[in-house]
Biopython code that builds the backbone (N, CA, C, O; Angstrom):
import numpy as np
from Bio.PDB.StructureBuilder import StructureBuilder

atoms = [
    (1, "UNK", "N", (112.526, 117.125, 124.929)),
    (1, "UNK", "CA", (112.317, 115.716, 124.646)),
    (1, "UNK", "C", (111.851, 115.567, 123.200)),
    (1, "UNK", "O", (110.969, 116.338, 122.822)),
    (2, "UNK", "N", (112.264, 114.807, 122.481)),
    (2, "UNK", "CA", (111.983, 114.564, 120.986)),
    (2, "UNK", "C", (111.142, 113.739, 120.986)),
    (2, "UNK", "O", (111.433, 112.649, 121.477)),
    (3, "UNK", "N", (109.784, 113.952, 120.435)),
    (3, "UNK", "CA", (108.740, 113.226, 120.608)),
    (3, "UNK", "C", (109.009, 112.320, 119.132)),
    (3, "UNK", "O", (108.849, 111.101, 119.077)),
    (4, "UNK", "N", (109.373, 113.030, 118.161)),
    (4, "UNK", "CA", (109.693, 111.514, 116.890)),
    (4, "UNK", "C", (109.874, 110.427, 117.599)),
    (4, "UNK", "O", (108.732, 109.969, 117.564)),
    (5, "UNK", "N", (110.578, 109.580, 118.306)),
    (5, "UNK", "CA", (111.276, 108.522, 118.432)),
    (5, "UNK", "C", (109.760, 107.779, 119.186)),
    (5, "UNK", "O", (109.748, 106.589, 118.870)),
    (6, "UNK", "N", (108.561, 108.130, 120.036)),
    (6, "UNK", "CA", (107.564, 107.686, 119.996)),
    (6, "UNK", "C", (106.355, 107.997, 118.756)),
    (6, "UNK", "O", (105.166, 108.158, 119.032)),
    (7, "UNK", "N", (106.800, 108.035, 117.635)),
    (7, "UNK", "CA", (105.845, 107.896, 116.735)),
    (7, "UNK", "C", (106.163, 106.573, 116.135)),
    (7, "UNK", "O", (107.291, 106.234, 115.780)),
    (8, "UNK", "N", (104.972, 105.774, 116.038)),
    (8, "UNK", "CA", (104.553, 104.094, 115.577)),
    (8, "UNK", "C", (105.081, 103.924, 113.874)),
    (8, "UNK", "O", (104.553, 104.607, 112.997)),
    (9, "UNK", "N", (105.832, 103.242, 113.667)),
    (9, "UNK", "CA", (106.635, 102.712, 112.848)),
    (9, "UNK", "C", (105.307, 101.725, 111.996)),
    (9, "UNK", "O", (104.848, 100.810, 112.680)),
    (10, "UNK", "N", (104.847, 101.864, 110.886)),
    (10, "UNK", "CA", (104.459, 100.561, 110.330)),
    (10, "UNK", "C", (105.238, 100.069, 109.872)),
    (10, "UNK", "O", (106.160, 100.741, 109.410)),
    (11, "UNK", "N", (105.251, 98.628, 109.774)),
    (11, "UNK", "CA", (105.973, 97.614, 108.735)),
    (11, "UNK", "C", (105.738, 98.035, 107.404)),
    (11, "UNK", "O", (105.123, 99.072, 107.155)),
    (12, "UNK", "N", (106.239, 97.211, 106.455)),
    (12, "UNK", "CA", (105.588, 96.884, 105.362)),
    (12, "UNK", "C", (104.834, 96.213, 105.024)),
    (12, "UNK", "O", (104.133, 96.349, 104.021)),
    (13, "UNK", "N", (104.818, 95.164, 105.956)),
    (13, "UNK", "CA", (103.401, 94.287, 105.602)),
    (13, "UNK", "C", (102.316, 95.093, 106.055)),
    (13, "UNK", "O", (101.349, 95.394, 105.356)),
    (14, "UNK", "N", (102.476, 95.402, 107.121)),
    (14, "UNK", "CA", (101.032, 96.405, 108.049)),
    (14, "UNK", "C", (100.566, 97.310, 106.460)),
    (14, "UNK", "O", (99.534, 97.115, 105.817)),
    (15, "UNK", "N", (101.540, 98.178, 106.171)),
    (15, "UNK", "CA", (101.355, 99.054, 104.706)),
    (15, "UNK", "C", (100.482, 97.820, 103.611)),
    (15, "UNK", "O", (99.279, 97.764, 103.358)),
    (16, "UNK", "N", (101.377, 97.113, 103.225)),
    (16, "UNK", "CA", (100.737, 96.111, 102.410)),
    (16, "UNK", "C", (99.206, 95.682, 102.348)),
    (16, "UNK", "O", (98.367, 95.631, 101.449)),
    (17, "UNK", "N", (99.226, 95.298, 104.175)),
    (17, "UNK", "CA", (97.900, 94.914, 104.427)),
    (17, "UNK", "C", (96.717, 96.344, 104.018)),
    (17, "UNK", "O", (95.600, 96.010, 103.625)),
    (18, "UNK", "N", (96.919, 97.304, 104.093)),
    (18, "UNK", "CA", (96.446, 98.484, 104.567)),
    (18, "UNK", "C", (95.539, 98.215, 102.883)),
    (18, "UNK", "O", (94.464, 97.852, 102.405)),
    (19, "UNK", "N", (97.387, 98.880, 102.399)),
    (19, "UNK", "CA", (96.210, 99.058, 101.028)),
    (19, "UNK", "C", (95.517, 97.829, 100.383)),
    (19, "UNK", "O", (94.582, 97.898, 99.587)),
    (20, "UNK", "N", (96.058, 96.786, 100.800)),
    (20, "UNK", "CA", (94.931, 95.700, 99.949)),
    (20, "UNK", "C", (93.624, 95.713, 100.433)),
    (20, "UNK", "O", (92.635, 95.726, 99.701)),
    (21, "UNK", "N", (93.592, 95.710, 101.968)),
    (21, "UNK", "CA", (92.117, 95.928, 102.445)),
    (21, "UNK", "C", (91.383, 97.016, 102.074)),
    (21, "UNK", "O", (90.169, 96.853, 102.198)),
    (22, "UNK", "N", (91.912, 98.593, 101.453)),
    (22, "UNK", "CA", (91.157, 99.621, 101.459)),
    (22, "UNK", "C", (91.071, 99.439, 99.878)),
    (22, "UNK", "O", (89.918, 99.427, 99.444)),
    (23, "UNK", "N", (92.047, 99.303, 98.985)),
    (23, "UNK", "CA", (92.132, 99.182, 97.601)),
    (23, "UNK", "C", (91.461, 98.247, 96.701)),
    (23, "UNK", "O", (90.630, 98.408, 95.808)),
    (24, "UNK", "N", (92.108, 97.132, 97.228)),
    (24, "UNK", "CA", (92.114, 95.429, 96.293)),
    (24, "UNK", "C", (93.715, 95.383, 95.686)),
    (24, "UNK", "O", (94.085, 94.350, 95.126)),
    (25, "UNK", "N", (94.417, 96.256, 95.787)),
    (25, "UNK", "CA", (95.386, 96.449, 95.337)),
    (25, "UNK", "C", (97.017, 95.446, 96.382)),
    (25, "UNK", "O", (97.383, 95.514, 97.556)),
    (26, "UNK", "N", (97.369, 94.904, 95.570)),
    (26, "UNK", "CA", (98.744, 94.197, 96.238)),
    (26, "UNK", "C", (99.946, 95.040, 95.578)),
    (26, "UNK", "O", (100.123, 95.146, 94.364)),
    (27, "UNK", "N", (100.755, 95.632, 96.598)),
    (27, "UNK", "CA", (101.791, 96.158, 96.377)),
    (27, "UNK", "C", (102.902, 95.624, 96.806)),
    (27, "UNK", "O", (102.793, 94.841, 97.750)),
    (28, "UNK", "N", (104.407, 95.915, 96.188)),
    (28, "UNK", "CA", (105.790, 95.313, 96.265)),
    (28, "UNK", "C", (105.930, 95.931, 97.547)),
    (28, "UNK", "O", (105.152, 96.792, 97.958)),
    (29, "UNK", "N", (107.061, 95.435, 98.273)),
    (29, "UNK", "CA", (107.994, 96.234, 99.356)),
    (29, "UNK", "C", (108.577, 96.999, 98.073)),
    (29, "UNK", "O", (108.145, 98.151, 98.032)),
    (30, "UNK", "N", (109.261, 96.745, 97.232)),
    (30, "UNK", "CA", (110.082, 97.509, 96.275)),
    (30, "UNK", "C", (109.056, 99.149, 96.078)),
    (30, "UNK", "O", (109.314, 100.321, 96.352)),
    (31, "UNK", "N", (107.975, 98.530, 95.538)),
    (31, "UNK", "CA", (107.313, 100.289, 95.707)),
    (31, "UNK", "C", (107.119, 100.891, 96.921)),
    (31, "UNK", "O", (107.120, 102.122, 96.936)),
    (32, "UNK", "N", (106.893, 100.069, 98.315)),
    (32, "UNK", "CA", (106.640, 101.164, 98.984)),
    (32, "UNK", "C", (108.256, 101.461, 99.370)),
    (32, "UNK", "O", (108.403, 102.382, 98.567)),
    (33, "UNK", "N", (109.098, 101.385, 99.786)),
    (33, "UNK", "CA", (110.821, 101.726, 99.578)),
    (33, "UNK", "C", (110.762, 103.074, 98.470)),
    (33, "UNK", "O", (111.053, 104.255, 98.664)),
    (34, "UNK", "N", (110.308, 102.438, 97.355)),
    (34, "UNK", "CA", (110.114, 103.941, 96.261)),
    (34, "UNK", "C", (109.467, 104.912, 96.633)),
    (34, "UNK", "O", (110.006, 105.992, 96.396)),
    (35, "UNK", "N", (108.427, 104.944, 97.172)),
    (35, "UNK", "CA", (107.691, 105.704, 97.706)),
    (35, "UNK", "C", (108.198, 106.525, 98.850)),
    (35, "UNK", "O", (108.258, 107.753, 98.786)),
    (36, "UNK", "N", (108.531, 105.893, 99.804)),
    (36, "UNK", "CA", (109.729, 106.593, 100.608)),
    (36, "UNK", "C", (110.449, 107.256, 99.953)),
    (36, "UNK", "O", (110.013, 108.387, 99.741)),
    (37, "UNK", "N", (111.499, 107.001, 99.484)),
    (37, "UNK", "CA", (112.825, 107.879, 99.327)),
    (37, "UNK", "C", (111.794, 108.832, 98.488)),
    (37, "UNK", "O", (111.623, 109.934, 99.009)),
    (38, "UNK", "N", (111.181, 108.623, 97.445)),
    (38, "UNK", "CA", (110.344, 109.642, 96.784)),
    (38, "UNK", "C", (109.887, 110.485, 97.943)),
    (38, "UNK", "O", (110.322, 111.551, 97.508)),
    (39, "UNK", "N", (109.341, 110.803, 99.083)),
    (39, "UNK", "CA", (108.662, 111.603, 100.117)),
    (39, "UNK", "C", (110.075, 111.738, 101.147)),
    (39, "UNK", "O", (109.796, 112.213, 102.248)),
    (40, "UNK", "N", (111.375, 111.430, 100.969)),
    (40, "UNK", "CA", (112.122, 111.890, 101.582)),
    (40, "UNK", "C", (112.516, 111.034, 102.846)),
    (40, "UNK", "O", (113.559, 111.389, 103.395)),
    (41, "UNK", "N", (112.002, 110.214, 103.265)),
    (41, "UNK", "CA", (111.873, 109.028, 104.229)),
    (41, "UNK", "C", (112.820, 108.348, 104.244)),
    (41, "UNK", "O", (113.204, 107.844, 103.189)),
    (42, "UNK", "N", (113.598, 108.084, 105.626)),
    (42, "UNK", "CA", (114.513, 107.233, 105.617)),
    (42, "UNK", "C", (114.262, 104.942, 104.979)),
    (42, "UNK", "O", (113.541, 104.055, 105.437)),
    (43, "UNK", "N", (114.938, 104.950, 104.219)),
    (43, "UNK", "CA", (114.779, 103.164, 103.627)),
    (43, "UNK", "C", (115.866, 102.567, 104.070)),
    (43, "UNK", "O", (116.988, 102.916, 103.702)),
    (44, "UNK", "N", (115.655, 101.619, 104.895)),
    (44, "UNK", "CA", (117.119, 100.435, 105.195)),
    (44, "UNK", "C", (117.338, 100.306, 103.813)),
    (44, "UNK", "O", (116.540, 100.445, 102.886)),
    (45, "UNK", "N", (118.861, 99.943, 103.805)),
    (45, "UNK", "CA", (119.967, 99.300, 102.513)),
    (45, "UNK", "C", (119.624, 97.730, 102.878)),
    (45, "UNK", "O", (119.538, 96.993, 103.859)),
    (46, "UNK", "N", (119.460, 97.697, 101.170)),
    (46, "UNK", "CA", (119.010, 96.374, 100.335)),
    (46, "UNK", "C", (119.766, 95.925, 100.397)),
    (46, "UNK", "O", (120.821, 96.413, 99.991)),
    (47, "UNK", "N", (119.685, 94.643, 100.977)),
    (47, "UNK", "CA", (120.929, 93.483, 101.019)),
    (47, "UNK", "C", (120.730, 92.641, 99.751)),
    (47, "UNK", "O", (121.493, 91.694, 99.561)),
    (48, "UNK", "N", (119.612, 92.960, 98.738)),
    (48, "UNK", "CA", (119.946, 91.811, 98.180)),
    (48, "UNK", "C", (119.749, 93.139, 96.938)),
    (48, "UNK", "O", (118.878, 94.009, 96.905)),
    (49, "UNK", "N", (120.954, 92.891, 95.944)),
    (49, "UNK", "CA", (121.476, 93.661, 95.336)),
    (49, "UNK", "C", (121.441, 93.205, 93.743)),
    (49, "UNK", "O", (121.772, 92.022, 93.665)),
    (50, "UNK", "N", (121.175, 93.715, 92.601)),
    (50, "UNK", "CA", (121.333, 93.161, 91.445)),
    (50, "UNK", "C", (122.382, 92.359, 91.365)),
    (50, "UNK", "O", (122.982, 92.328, 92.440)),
    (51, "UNK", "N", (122.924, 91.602, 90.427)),
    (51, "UNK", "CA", (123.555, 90.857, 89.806)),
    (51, "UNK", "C", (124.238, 91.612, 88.422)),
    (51, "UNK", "O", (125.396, 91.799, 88.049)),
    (52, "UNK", "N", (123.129, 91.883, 87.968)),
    (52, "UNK", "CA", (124.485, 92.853, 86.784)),
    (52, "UNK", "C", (124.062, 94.396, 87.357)),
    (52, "UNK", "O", (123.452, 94.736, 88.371)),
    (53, "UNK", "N", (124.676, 95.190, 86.222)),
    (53, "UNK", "CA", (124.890, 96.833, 86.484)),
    (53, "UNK", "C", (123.265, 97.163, 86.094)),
    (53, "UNK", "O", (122.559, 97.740, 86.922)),
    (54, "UNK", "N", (122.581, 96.638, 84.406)),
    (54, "UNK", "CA", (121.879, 97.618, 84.527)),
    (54, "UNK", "C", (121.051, 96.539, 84.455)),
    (54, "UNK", "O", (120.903, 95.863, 83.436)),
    (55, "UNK", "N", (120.322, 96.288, 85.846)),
    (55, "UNK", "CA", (118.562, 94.989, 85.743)),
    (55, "UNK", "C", (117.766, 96.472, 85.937)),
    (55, "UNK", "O", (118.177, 97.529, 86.416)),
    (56, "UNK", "N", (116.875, 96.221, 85.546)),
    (56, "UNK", "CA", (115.849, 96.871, 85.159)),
    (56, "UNK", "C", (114.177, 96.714, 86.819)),
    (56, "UNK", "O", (113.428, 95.847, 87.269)),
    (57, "UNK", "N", (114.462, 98.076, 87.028)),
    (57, "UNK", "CA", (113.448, 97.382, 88.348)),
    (57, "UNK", "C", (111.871, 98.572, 87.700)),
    (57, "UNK", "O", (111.943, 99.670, 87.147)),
    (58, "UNK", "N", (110.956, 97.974, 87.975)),
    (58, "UNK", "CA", (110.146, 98.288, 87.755)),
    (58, "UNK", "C", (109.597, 99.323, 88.688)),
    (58, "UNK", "O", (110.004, 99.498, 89.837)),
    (59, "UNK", "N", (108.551, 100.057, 88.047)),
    (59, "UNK", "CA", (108.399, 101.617, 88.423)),
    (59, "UNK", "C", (107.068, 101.297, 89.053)),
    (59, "UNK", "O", (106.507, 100.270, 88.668)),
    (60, "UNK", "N", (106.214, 102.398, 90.409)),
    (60, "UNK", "CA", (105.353, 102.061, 90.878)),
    (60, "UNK", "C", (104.311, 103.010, 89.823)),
    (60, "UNK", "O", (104.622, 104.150, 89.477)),
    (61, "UNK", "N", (103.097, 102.359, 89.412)),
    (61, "UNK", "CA", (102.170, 103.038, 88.721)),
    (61, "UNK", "C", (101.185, 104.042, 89.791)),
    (61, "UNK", "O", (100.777, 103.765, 90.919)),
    (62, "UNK", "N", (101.013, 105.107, 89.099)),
    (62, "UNK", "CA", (100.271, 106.186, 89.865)),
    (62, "UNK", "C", (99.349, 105.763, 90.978)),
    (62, "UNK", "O", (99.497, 106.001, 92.177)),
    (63, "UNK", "N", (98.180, 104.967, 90.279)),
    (63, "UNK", "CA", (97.378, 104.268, 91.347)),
    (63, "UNK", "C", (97.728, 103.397, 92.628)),
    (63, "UNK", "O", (97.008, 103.336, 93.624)),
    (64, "UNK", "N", (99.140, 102.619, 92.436)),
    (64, "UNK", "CA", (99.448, 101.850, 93.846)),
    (64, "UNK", "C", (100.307, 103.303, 94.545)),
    (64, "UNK", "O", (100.012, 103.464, 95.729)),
    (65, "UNK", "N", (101.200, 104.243, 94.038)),
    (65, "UNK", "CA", (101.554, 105.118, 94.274)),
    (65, "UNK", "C", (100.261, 106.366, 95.399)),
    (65, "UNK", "O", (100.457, 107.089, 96.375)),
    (66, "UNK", "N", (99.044, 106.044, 94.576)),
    (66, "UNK", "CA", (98.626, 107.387, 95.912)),
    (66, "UNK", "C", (97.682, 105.913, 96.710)),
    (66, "UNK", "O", (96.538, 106.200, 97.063)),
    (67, "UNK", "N", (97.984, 104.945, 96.880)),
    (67, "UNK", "CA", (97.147, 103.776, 97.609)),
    (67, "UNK", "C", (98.676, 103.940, 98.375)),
    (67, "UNK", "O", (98.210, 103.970, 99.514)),
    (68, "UNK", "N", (99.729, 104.032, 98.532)),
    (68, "UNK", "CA", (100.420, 103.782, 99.180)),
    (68, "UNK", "C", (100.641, 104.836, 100.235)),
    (68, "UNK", "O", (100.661, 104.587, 101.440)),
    (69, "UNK", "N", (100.886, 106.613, 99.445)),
    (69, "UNK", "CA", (100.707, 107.575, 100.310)),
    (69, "UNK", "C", (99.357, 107.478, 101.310)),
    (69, "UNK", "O", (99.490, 107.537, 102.532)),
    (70, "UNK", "N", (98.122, 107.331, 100.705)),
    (70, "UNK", "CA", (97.157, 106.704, 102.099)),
    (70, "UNK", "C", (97.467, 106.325, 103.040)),
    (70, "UNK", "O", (97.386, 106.902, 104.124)),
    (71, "UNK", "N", (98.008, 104.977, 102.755)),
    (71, "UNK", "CA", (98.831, 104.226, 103.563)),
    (71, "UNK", "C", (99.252, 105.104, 104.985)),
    (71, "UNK", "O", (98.910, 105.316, 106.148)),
    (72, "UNK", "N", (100.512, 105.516, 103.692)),
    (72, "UNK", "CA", (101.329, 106.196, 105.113)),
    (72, "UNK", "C", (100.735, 107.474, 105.797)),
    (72, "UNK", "O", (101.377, 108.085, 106.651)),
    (73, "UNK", "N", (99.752, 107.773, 105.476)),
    (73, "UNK", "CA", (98.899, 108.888, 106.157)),
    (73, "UNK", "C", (98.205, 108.657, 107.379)),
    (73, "UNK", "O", (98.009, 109.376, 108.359)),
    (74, "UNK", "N", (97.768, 107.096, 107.003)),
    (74, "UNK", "CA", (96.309, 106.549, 108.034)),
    (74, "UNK", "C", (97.519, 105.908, 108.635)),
    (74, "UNK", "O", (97.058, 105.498, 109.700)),
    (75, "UNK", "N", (98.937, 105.525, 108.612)),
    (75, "UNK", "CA", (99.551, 104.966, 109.740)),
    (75, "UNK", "C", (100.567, 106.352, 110.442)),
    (75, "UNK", "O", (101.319, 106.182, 111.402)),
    (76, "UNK", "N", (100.415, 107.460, 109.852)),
    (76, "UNK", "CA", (101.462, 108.431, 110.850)),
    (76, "UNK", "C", (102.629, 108.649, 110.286)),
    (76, "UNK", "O", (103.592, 109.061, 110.934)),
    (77, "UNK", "N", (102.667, 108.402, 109.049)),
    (77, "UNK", "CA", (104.653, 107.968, 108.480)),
    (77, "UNK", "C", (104.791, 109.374, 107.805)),
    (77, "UNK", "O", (105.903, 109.900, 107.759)),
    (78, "UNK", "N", (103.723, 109.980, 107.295)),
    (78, "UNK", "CA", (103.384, 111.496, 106.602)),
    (78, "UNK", "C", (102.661, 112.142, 107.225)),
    (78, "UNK", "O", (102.337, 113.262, 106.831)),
]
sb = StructureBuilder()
sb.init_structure("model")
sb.init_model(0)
sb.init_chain("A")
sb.init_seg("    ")
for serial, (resi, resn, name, xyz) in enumerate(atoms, 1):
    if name == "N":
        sb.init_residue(resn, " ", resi, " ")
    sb.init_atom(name, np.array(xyz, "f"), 0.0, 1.0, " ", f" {name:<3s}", serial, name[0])
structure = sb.get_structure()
C-alpha cells in the first residue's frame, strides 16, 4: 500500500498563511511554485502565461526562500 497518497497536501494559502504568521513575511504563489520545482516537487501548469517571450519574473530572495522551506517542513511537503 503506498502510503504517499495519504500524506496532507497544503495549499498555498495554508503555506502563505504559515510563513506570515511565523515570519511577518508575505510571499507570492509564484515563489512558493519556485521553491518547489527548486526541491524537485511536483507544480500544476500555469494557465496564465506571459504575453511576450522574454517578461521578466522575479526571483525569490534568500530570506522568503528558507521562510518557505519551513513552511514545507512544519506542513509534511519535505
Amino acid at each position: 500500500m503506498d502510503l504517499s497518497e495519504f500524506k496532507v497536501k497544503a495549499t498555498y494559502e495554508q503555506i502563505k498563511a504559515y510563513v506570515f504568521e511565523q515570519t511577518g513575511l508575505k510571499v507570492s504563489s509564484l515563489y512558493i511554485a519556485q521553491i518547489k520545482k527548486k526541491c524537485g516537487l511536483d507544480v500544476d501548469e500555469n494557465f496564465n502565461l506571459a504575453k511576450s517571450e522574454n517578461a521578466r519574473q522575479p526571483k525569490c530572495t534568500l530570506e522568503k526562500e528558507d521562510a518557505i522551506m519551513q513552511a514545507f517542513r512544519h506542513c509534511g511537503i519535505i
